[in-house]
C-alpha positions, 0 to 999 in steps of 0.5 A: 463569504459564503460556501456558494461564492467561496466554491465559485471563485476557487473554481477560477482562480486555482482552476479546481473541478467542482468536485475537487473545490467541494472535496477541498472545502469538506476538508478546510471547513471540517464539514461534510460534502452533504453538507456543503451542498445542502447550504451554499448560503451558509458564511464561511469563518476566516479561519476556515476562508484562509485554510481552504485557499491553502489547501486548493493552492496545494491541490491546484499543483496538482498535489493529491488529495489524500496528502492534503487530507492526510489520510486515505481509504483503503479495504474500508479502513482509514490509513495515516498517510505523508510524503513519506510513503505512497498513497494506497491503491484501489488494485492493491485490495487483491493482494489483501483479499487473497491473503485473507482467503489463504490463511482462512483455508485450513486445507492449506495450513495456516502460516506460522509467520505473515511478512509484508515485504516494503509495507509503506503506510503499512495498509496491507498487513493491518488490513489483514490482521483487522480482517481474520478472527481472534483465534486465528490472528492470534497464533501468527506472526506478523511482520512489517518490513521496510528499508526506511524507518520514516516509513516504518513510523507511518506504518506504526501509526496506522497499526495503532489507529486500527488497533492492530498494533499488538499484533505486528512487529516493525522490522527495519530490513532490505527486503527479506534479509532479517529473514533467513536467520530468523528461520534457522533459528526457530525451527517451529516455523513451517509455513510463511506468507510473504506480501511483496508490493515493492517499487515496479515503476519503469523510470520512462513511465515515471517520467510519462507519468511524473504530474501525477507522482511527483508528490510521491516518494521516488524510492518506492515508486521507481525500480531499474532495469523496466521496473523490475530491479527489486522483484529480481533481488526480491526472488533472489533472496527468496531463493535463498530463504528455501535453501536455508530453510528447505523445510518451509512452505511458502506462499507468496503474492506480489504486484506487478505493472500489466505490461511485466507479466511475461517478463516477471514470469520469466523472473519468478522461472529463473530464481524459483524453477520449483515454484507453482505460479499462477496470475490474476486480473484486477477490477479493471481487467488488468493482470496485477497479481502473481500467486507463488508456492513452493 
């Protein structure tokens, strides 16, 4: 059967777009979409007939891509990615470039420690630490932080693929609890940045929505209380870390849906009155991001 024919009946029978029946295809085959489109009359393998049916089976059910791939793109990295963590966003690269753009700023002193709060597939802190230069990647600490150990494994993966791995510890932790003592007990530690991209969804827009995530795992989309349940116990231990430390300053950028600005604000008042906040817009024009120091 030829790329054309087997493009056109998995078109009909599994109802894929052309694009997806083209994307799955580059993937089953292992040969690229240019390719594809350049020879349709080209004969496809047995191998490669029945790999693609399994994989466009799977995309009909409306499985990601990227799962079925099994890696995705994020700041022009390519990032190991399974059922055991979330596909990284477009809108997340925020988080990363204004991380990036503080530690380069020297008039704000550069952090002692670098903390990636609920790291995943670990596509935030490895994109930092690939992104600054040697001599000052070099004096940080980094740290990425998650409460399950399956994702930890992804993470370290990813770390090793991009050649980071040196440079971060993986720390099995409920958000920020390994922290404080840490703190204590180094008194050279000054200044932290702290990444927090923790769970937000609200169970009724999981539940809108659930086509779309439902191959992802629930623990790190779905918080309580409107999506809000982990930045509450997330400022809460925050809080904690300054009053047993209190001669820290930290920076801190988190994630948020763009309906809970006003609510997360009010949050980040409550547990945090001390701390200067400021918000930002994603590619979209959507609020996405909040700026914490204190």
């Amino acid at each position: 059967m030829t790329i054309q024919e087997t493009l056109r009946k998995a078109c009909s029978k599994y109802k894929l777009s052309p694009l997806d029946a083209e994307i799955i295809l580059s993937l089953a085959g292992n040969m690229p979409k240019v390719y594809i489109l350049a020879h349709p009359e080209k004969k496809l393998s047995p191998a490669q007939i029945k790999k693609y049916h399994s994989f466009a089976k799977r995309r009909s059910a409306s499985e990601p891509i990227a799962y079925i791939a099994g890696k995705k793109e994020f700041f022009g990295l390519d990032f190991v990615v399974n059922k055991n963590v979330l596909i990284p966003r477009p809108e997340t690269e925020l988080l990363v470039e204004h991380a990036i753009e503080r530690i380069l700023n020297t008039k704000c002193g550069m952090p002692d420690v670098i903390i990636d709060v609920g790291t995943g597939s670990g596509n935030i802190i490895v994109s930092i630490a690939k992104n600054i230069p040697n001599k000052i990647k070099n004096k940080i600490n980094f740290y990425a932080v998650d409460i399950s150990k399956k994702s930890l494994e992804v993470a370290k993966k990813n770390a090793k693929k991009n050649k980071t791995d040196k440079n971060i510890k993986f720390i099995q932790s409920d958000l920020l609890e390994y922290f404080p003592l840490l703190a204590e007990k180094n008194k050279k530690i000054k200044n932290i940045l702290i990444i927090a991209n923790l769970p937000y969804v609200s169970s009724k827009i999981y539940h809108v929505n659930k086509n779309n995530l439902k191959f992802e795992p629930k623990n790190a989309l779905i918080s309580e209380n409107n999506g809000l349940n982990h930045y509450k116990d997330f400022f809460k231990q925050l809080r904690y870390l300054s009053y047993k430390c209190y001669m820290l300053h930290v920076i801190c950028f988190v994630e948020f849906s763009p309906e809970q600005k006003s609510e997360i604000s009010r949050i980040i008042t409550r547990y945090l009155p001390k701390a200067k906040s400021e918000f930002f817009k994603d590619l979209a024009g959507k609020w996405r991001m909040a700026e914490l120091s204190f």
